[in-house]
C-alpha positions in Angstrom: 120.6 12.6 60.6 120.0 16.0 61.8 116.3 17.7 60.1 115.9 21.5 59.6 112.9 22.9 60.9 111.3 26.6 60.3 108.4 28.4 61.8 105.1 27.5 60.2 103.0 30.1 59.1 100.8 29.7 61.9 103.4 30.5 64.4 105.3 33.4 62.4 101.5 35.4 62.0 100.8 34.9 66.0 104.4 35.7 66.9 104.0 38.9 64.7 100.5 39.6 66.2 102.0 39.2 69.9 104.8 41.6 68.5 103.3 44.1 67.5 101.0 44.1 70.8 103.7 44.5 72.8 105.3 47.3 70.8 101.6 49.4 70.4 101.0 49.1 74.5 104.8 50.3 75.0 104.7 53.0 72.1 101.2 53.9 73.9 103.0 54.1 77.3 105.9 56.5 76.0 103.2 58.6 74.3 101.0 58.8 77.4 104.0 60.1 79.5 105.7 62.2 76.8 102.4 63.9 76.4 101.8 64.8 80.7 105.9 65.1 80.4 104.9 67.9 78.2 102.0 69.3 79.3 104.0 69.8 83.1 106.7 71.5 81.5 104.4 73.4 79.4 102.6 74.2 83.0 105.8 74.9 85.1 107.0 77.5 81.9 103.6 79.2 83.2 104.6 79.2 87.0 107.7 80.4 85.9 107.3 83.3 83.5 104.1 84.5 85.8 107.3 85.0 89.1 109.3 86.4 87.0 106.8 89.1 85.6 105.4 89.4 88.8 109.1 90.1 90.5 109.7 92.6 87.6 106.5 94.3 88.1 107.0 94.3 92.3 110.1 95.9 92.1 109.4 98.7 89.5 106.2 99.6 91.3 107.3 99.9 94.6 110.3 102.4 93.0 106.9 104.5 91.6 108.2 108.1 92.9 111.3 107.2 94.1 113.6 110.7 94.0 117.2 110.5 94.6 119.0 113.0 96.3 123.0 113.4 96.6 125.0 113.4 100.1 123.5 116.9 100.9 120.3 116.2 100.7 119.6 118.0 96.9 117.5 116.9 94.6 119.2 116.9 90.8 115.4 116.7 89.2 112.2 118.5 89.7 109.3 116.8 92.4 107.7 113.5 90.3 104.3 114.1 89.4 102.2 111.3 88.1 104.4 108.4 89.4 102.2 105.4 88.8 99.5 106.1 86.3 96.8 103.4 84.8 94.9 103.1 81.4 92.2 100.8 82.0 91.6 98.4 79.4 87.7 98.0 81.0 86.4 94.8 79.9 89.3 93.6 78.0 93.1 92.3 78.0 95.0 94.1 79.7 95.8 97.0 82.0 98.7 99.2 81.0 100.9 101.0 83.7 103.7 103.2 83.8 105.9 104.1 86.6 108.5 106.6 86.9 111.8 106.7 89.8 115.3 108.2 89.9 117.7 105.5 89.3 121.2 105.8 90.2 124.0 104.1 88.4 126.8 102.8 90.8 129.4 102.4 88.6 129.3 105.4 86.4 127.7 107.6 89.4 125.1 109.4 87.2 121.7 109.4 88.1 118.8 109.2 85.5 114.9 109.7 85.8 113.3 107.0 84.0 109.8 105.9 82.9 108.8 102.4 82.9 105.9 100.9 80.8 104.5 97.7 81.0 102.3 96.8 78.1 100.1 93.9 76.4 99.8 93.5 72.1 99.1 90.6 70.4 101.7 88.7 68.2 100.4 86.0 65.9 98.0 84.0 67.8 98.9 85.1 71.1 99.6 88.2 73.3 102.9 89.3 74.3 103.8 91.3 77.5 106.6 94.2 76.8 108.6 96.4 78.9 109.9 99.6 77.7 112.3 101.7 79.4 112.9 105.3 78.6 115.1 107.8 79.9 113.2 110.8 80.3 115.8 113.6 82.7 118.3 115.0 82.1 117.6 116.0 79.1 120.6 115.3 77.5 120.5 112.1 78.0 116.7 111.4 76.8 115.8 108.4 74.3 113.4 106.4 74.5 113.8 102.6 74.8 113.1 99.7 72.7 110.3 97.0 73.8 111.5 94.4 75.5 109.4 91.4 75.1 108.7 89.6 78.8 106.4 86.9 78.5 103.8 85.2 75.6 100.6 83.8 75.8 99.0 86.5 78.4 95.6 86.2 78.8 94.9 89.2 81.2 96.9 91.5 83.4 94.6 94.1 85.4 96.0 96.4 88.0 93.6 97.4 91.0 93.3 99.3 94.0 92.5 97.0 97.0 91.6 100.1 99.8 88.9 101.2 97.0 85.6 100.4 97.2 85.4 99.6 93.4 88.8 97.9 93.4 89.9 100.1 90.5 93.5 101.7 90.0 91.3 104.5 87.8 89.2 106.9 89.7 89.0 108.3 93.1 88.4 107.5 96.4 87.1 109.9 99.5 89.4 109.7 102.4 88.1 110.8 106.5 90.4 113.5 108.2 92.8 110.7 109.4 93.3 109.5 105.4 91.2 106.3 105.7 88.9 105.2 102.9 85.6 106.1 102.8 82.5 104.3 100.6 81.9 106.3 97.7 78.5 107.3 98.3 79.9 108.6 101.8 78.0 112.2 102.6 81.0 113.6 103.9 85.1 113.6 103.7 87.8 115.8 103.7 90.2 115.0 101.3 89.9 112.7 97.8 92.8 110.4 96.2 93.4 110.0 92.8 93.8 106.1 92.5 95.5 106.5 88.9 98.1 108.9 90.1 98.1 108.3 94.2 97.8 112.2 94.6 95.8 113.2 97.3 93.6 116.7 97.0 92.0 118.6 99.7 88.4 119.0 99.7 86.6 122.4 100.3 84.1 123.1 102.8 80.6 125.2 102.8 81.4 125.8 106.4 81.7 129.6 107.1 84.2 131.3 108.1 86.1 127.6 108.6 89.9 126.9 107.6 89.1 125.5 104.0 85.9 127.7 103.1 85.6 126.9 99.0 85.5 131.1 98.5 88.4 132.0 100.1 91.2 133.7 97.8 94.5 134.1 98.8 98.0 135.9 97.5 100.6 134.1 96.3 103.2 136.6 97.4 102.9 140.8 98.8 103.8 143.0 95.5 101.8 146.3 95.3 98.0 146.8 94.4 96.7 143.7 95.9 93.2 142.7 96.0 90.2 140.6 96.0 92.2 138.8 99.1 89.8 136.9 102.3 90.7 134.2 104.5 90.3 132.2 107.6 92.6 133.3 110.5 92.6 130.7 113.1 93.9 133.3 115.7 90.6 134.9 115.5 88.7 131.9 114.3 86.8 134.5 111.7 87.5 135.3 108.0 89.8 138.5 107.7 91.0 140.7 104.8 94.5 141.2 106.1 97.0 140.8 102.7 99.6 139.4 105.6 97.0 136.9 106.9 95.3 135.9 103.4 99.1 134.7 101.6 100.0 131.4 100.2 102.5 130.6 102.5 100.3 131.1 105.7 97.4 128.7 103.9 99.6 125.6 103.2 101.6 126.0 106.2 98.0 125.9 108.4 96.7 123.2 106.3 100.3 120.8 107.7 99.7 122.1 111.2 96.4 120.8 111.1 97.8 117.3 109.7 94.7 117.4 107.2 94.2 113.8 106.2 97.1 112.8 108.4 99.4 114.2 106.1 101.7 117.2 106.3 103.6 117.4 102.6 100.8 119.8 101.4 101.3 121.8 98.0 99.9 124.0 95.2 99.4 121.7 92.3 101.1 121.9 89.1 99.1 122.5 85.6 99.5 118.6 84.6 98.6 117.9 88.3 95.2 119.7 87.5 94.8 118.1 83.6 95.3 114.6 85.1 91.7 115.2 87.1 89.9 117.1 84.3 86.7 117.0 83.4 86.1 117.6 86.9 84.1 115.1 88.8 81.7 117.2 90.9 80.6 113.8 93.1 84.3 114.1 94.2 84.9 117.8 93.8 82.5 119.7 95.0 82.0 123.7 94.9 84.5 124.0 92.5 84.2 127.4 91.5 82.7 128.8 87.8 85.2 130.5 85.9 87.5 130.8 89.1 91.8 130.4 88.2 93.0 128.2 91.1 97.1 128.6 91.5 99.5 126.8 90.0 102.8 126.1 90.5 104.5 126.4 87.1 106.8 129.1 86.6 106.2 131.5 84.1 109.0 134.2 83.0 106.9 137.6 83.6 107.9 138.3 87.5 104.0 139.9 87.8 102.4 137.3 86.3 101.6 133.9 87.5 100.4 130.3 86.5 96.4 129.9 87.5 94.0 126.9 86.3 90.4 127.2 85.5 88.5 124.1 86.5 85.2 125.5 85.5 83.7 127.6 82.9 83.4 128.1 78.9 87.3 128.4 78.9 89.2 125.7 80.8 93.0 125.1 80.9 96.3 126.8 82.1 96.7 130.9 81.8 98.6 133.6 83.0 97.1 136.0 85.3 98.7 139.2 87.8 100.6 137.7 90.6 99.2 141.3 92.5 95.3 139.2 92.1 94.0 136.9 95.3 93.2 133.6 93.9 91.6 130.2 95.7 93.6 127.6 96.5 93.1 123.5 96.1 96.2 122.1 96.8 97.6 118.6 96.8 99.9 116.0 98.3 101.7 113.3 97.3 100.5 111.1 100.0 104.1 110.6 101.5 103.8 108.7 104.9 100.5 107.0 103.4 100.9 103.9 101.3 99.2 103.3 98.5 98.5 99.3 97.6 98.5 98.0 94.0 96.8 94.5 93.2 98.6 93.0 90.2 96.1 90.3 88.4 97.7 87.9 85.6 96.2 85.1 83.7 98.5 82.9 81.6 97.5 80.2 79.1 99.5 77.3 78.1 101.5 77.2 74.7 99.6 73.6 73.3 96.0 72.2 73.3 95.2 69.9 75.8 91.7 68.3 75.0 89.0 67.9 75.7 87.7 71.1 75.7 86.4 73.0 78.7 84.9 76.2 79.6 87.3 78.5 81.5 86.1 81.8 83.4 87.9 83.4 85.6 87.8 83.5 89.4 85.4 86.2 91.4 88.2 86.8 93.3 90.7 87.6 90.9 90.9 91.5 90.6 89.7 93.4 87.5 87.0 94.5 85.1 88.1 91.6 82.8 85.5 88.9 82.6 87.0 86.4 80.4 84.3 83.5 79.8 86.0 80.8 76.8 86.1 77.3 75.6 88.7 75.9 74.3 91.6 73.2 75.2 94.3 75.6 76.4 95.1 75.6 80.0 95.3 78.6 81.8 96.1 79.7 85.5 95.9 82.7 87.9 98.5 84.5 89.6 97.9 87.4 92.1 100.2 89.5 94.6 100.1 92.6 96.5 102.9 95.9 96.2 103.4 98.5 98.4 104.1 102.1 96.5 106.5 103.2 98.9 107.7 106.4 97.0 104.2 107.5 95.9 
């Protein structure tokens, strides 16, 4: 006669305890590979979002001055000034940069000056990179843009200047007669860029009677009742006061003939030109005149009057003074036919913990006055890449 016959206790407790060992090693298993599963995607969203800034930021950069002109040649907006400009966040997150360019659009066939601005704020427990487009000319079409978020969990974005010798997008740098950097502590240069703005300003000598003597005062145009006028004629290689001689006109076009800095696009600056380098930094400027108005090139609505700009004095600023009075000269240029390089720096941190703990600083070689220094469980990783300004 056939028996039934069960599990003894014995066998049921080991067959639950050999159970359960296999199901903790395989639930072990899936949670060590769904944990690296996630921490490479959580890695590879940071490889992608830094190309993706980094393409964004490449391409509007590189537009940084960019003018358009129609089929004849004509310009529908006035000369860009202050293309690519900087705010330094020193030693802290993160650099903000703004860029402005023509853009054309092809299907509507209107062209627009716009301003781009990338910028870092912090949302939550992280920081957020936005990009905010505004339209800026024609007027009529103005408005300014909403933010645009780009990426999260930035830890640092710094923009630099590789050609400087302090690496920094803010301040200036002293360029030789062909336009090659100098060290900063170099005795002697003849022209200084403005590595916030890529404008390039001719530097006045002591040198007498020479070209680009610092006392020399010139004419903006022949009216009636000039005076005060000197200047360098090359013909005679010896300072004259000859109203013809001593004009506007005859100063910028000698400075391009004698390709001063290697550059021939040389022009009176406008009042924001001069604001942008204000207070004036006598280690890069020197004999800047006391209470001298240097020309302008705003327009002003009183046909004997013109726009002057005093560097130095108790009063400083924009004024009108008599177009009939000589005045000196500092122009500028926009550094056309001379690139100017931007290093884009950015630090990402992953979105989760990933312990243990470790202390991150960030590379000597990464650009930027940003020293991070922290310890935590976050990952993080460095991206870096070089643009060209070719419109600047």
């Amino acid at each position: 006669m056939y028996r039934e016959q069960g599990f003894t206790l014995v066998e049921l407790l080991v067959a639950l305890a050999v159970g359960t060992i296999v199901i903790a090693g395989a639930y072990g298993s899936y949670d060590v590979v769904a944990k690296q599963y996630e921490k490479i995607e959580d890695v590879s969203a940071m490889h992608t979002a830094s190309r993706s800034i980094l393409r964004m930021l490449k391409r509007d950069i590189q537009m940084a001055g960019f003018e358009w002109r129609d089929s004849s040649g004509v310009k529908p907006f006035a000369t860009i000034s202050g293309a690519l400009t900087v705010v330094d966040s020193q030693n802290s997150c993160c650099d903000k940069i703004t860029v402005i360019y023509d853009e054309e659009n092809r299907v509507t066939g209107k062209t627009v000056r716009v301003k781009i601005t990338y910028s870092v704020a912090t949302y939550n427990d992280r920081k957020r990179l936005y990009r905010q487009r505004d339209i800026i000319l024609p007027t009529a079409s103005a408005r300014t843009g909403a933010k645009a978020v780009l990426a999260d969990y930035i830890e640092d974005l710094q923009f630099t200047n590789p050609d400087s010798t302090t690496g920094s997008l803010i301040g200036y740098v002293k360029l030789n007669n062909s336009g090659k950097p100098l060290a900063a502590g170099a005795s002697s240069w003849s022209c200084v860029q403005d590595t916030s703005t890529g404008l390039i300003w001719e530097t006045k000598t002591q040198s007498f009677p020479s070209l680009r003597f610092y006392g020399d005062q010139y004419l903006k145009k022949l009216t009636a009742n000039e005076s005060d006028f000197q200047c360098f004629d090359p013909s005679v290689n010896q300072q004259v006061k000859t109203k013809a001689t001593c004009t506007l006109n005859n100063y910028i076009a000698r400075i391009n003939a004698s390709q001063l800095c290697g550059l021939v696009n040389w022009k009176v600056p406008s009042e924001a030109d001069f604001t942008r380098i204000m207070p004036v930094n006598s280690a890069f400027f020197p004999r800047v005149m006391q209470h001298a108005n240097y020309m302008a090139s705003d327009i002003v609505s009183t046909p004997l009057k013109m726009r002057v700009y005093r560097l130095k004095g108790n009063f400083t600023g924009g004024v009108d003074d008599w177009v009939r009075l000589a005045h000196p000269v500092r122009l500028v240029s926009t550094g056309e036919g001379v690139s100017q390089t931007v290093g884009i720096d950015l630090v990402l941190r992953s979105r989760y913990k990933y312990e243990p703990k470790r202390l991150y600083t960030k590379k000597s070689y990464t650009g930027g006055n940003y020293q991070i220094r922290v310890t935590d469980a976050y990952k993080r990783s460095e991206y870096s890449t070089l643009v060209m300004v070719r419109n600047n």
